[in-house]
Every structure is written in structure tokens, then in C-alpha cells.
N, C-alpha and C positions, 0 to 999 in steps of 0.2 A: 498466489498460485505457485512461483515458484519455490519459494520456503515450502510451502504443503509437497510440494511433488519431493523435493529433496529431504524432508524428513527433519530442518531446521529453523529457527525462530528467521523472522523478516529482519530484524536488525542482523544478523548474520548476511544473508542476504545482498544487506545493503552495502557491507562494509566489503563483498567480493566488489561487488557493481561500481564500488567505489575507489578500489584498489587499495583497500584499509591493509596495513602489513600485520593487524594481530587476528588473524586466520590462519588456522594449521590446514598447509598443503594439501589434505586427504579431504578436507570439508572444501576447499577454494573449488578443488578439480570438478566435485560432487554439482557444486552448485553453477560450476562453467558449462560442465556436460548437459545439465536440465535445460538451461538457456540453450544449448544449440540445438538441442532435441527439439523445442515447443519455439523456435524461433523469436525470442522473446527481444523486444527491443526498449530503452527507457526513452519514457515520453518528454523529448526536450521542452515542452511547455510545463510540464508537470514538476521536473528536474529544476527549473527557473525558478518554478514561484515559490518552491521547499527552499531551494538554497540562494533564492532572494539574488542570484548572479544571471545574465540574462545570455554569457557564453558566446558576445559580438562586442569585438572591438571598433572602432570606428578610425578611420583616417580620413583628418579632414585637410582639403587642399584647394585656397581659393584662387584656384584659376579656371578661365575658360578653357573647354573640353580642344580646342583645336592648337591652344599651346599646353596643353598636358602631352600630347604626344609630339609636338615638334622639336621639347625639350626631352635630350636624350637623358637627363635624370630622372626624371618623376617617374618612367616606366622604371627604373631599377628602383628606386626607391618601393614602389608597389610589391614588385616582384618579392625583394626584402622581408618586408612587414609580413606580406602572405604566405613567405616561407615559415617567419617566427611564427604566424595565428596555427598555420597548419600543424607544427611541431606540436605546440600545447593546447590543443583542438578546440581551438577558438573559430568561431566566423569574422571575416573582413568584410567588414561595412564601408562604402566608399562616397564620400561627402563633396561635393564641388561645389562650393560655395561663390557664381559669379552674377546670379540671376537676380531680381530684382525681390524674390522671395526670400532673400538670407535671414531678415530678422527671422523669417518661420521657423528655417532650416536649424539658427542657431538655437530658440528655444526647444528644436526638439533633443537636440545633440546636448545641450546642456540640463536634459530632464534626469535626472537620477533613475537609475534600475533599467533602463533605455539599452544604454550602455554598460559593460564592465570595466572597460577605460576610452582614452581617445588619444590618440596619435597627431598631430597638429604641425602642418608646417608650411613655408613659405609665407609666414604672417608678415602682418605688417605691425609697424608703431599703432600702438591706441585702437587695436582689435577687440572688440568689444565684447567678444565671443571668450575673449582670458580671463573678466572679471566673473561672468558669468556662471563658468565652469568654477570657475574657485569660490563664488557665494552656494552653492550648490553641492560643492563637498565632491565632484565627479572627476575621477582623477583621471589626470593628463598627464603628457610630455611632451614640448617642446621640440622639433627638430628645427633647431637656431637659438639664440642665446635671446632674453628678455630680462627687461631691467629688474622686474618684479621680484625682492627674491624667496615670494612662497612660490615660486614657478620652478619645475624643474625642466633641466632642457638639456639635448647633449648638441656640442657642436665643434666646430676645430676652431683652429684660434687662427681668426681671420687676422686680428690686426699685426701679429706676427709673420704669418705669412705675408702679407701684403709687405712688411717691412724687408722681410728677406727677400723677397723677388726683385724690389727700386733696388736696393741695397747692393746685388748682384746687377744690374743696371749701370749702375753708378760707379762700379769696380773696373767696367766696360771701358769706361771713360762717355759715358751717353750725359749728356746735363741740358738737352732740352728732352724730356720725359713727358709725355704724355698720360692719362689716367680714362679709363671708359670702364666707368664702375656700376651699379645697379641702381633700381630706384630709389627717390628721397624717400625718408622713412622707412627702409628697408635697413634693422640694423646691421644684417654681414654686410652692404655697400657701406653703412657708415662707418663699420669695423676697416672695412680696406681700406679707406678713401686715407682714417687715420695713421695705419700702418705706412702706406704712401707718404701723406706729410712730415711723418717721421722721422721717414730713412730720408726724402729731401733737406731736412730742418739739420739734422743731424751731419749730412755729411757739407753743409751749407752749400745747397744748391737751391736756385731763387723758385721759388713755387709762384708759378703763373696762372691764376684761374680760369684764363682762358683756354687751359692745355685740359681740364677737369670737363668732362661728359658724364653726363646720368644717361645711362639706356636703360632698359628695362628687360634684359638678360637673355634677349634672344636673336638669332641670327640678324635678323633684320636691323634691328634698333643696333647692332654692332657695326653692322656696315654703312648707316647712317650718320653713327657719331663718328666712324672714320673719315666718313667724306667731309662732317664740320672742320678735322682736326690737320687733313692736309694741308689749305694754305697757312697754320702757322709752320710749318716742318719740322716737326719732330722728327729727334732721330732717334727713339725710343719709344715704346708706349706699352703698357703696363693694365692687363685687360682680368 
């Protein structure tokens, strides 16, 4: 209808609709103006199933919904992603992976055409939802590092940092250090824990395993491994 009202072929059409750059200016404006006249809008089901893209990214994040907001990252992280989907007019599909349904949840996230990619983070070791995604061909990324390396992932370099913090610790003159790091199988906590051992081994200061706490990264579990950690007395601790 609109090629008929504008007086040009439907692939003409499509390559305005499409933001195609080999249209001369006088036919783009032609076929802009018909669209506003006759209200015309493309059908995102229609628009999916031609271009086989389904135009929803997904972020998946397996925690329970009442530490997604007590942790002041995952709301900035959200925030992030949905500023990127919104820029290249994507939808944000939001995946909370804590309930007893996850196998369901992961077969649907890992279905092809579902999604046009998936955003993934705070995994753990041996997440079962990474092989999944990768027998499936459904591309992903990482937000944290993983051994695998068809996986891609962006993340800082924990075991550096972690090294430079003791390291500055240590500069202090501190040599009973403390460590209240993330959970096991968590690899940024195994990335720290290393970094930690490091700058101890390094500047040879005795690593005590009993100064090493696993929490599980949030306020609470902080101030719990603090109260294990007072009666050795540290005069440092490295969080």
C-alpha cells in the first residue's frame, strides 16, 4: 500500500523502512511523508519472522529477586544493558534464574530465534545453562571470566587487583591480613582469593587459612565473616 500510494516498487520501500543508504533523498522523503500521512507502522511479528531476528535480548541473572536489589550493582548493571538495547532498539528480556523451574527457564533461553543474544552474569562454576547455549549456536556474553575458551566474556582483572590491594596492605606494614572473599565456585572470588595469595607468597608473609572467609557478597554475610575474623585480630582485612 505504501509503494502504491508513493508511486514506487515495495523493495524501494523496504530499503527506506530499513534505513538502506542507496536511496536518493527525493524518493526516501516521498516514502517518509506516505508513512506519516496513512499512519503506517511495521509489524514486529511480521519484521521477526522475514528477518528470522526476534529484536529481545535477554539478561540472565541467577539470583533471588530480594538480593537483586539489596545489591547496589545489579540495578546499575540493568540500568547499562537497557540503555545499550534501547540505543539499537532492542527489547530487554529479564531472566532470574533462582526458582525451582530453571531447568524450564534455561531450555527456553537457550532455544534459538527466542532470543537475538543473551547477556549472562554472576554465574557460577559448572552452569549448565553455558554448554547449552553453545550446543545451540545462541550467542552470548559473559559478564565474568570462564574457563571455556569458545565463551566470550568481558571482565577486570581480578586476580590483579586483588594482588595490588594485599600488596598496598603489606607496604603499610599490616602482616596479619585478613581475606572475606565471594563464594566457592565463584570464579572472581577464586580470581581474588589468588591475587591475595600472591602478594602474601610474594612479599613472604605466612598465609593463615584461618584469616580466609567465603561470604557470599552481601552486606550481611560481610558482617558475619567479620565477627568469625575478630578473635584472630587482624590488623588488616582485604574485602
Amino acid at each position: 500500500q505504501i509503494a502504491k500510494l508513493a508511486g514506487i516498487s515495495r523493495s524501494t520501500v523496504s530499503r527506506v523502512l530499513n534505513d538502506h543508504p542507496n536511496v536518493n533523498a527525493q524518493t526516501r522523503e516521498r516514502v517518509l511523508q506516505v508513512i506519516d500521512e496513512t499512519g503506517f507502522r511495521p509489524d514486529p511479528i511480521a519484521r521477526s519472522l522475514s528477518s528470522r531476528r526476534a529484536g529481545i535480548i535477554g539478561l540472565v541473572i541467577p539470583l533471588a529477586i530480594q538480593s537483586l536489589f539489596e545489591d547496589p550493582f545489579f540495578p546499575r548493571l540493568m540500568q547499562a544493558v537497557s540503555r545499550g538495547c534501547n540505543i539499537h532498539d532492542y527489547i530487554l528480556s529479564l531472566f532470574l534464574l533462582h526458582t525451582l523451574e530453571e531447568t524450564k527457564l534455561y531450555s527456553r533461553i537457550s532455544r534459538r530465534h527466542l532470543l537475538d543474544g543473551v547477556i549472562i552474569t554472576a554465574t557460577r562454576n559448572g552452569d549448565p545453562l553455558i554448554p547449552q547455549l553453545l550446543a545451540n549456536r545462541v550467542p552470548f556474553v559473559l559478564h565474568g571470566r570462564h574457563e571455556d575458551p569458545r565463551v566470550s566474556f568481558v571482565e577486570v582483572d581480578n586476580v590483579t587487583g586483588a594482588y595490588t590491594a594485599v600488596t598496598h596492605l603489606v607496604r603499610l606494614g599490616r602482616r596479619c591480613i585478613a581475606l572475606i572473599t565471594g563464594p566457592s565456585g565463584s570464579l572472581a572470588a577464586e580470581d581474588r582469593k589468588r591475587g591475595y595469595l600472591n602478594a602474601l607468597q610474594e612479599r613472604r608473609v605466612r598465609v593463615d587459612e584461618s584469616l580466609i572467609i567465603h561470604s557470599d557478597f552481601t552486606e550481611t554475610s560481610g558482617y558475619e565473616a567479620m565477627q568469625r575474623l575478630l578473635p584472630y585480630g587482624p590488623d588488616a582485612v582485604f574485602v
